[in-house]
C-alpha positions, 0 to 999 in steps of 0.5 A: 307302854313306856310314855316319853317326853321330848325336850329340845329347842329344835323342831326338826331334831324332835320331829327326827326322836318322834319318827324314830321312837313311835316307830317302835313298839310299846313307845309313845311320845305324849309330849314336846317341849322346847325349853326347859321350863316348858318340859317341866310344864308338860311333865305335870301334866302328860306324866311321861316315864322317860324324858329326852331331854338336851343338855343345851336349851334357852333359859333353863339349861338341861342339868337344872331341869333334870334336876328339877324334874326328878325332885318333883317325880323320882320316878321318872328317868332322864336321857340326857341328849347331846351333840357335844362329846360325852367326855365334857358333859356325861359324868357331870350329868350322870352324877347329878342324877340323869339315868343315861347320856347319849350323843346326837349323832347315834344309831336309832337303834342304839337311840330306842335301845338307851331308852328302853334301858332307863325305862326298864331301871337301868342306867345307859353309858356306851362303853367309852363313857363307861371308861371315863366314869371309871377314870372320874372316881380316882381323886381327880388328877388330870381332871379339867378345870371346869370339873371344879365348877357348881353345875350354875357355874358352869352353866354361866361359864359356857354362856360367857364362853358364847359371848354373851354379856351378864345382862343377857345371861340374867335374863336367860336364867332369870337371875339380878345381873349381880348373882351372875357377876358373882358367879363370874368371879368366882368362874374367874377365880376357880379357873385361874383367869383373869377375864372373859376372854380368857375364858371365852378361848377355854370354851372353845378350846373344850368344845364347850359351847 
């Protein structure tokens, strides 16, 4: 029976996964989180085998968690879920350590078939995503600027891109306003801006956000 938690900040998108995955056989959600910190809460204690988790919640964002939930159990396998395209988010998730990433917007079947792969120890990428990490191994040319950036510091670069102000930011992450003013600077110098609008515009044009 492969064991699933669910970590999403909307209730109805979880309800929908819940609908969907207890409607197959040999699956079952133990748990529900709306947070990142509340997946890793639940994770201790409901020991799932795969977590759904989204890549955008409040608080601790979605690479920070799957990173945190497989240094506490290599074991268990992360599904990254999205509703942004796979070209923006995927390698960068793939590569810090999430077994598959799929988008939002997919078949339920294509949803269970993804989660029964990582489950079963494989790794799930459809076949575009599979192109684009093909293409991510060449030395980097044509790559976008934002591929240059820690995985914090895209974290705190999409949350200004959301016009959020450094204060509002160190809350959700829980940081002192100057960490996040020195993850702003070197935003600004590693994408070549020169200010928060700048970087607001990239966000948007990237469909970041």
């Amino acid at each position: 029976m492969g064991r699933i938690l669910i970590a999403d900040d909307h209730v109805i998108v979880r309800e929908g996964l819940k609908r969907i995955i207890e409607a197959s056989p040999g699956l079952l959600v133990v748990a529900e989180a709306a947070s990142g910190q509340e997946a890793l809460d639940e994770a201790k204690t409901a020991r799932p085998e795969v977590v759904l988790l989204d890549v955008s919640m409040p608080g601790r964002g979605g690479l920070e968690t799957a990173q945190e939930l497989k240094k506490r159990d290599p074991r268990v396998k992360v599904l990254m879920l999205t509703v942004h395209p796979e070209d923006h988010f995927a390698v960068r998730c793939l590569k810090e350590g999430a077994d598959g990433y799929l988008t939002k917007d997919v078949a339920s079947e294509q949803l269970v078939q993804a989660i029964r792969k990582v489950h079963s120890g494989g790794k799930y990428v459809s076949p575009a995503l599979a192109e684009r990490l093909a293409f991510s191994l060449d030395t980097g040319f044509g790559q976008p600027a934002h591929e240059a950036l820690s995985d914090r510091e895209f974290e705190v670069m999409r949350a200004i891109g959301a016009g959020k102000t450094v204060g509002e930011i160190a809350v959700d992450l829980t940081l002192s306003v100057k960490t996040i003013s020195t993850y702003r600077a070197r935003i600004l110098e590693k994408m070549n801006m020169r200010n928060n609008a700048e970087l607001m515009r990239y966000v948007m044009e990237q469909g970041l956000s």
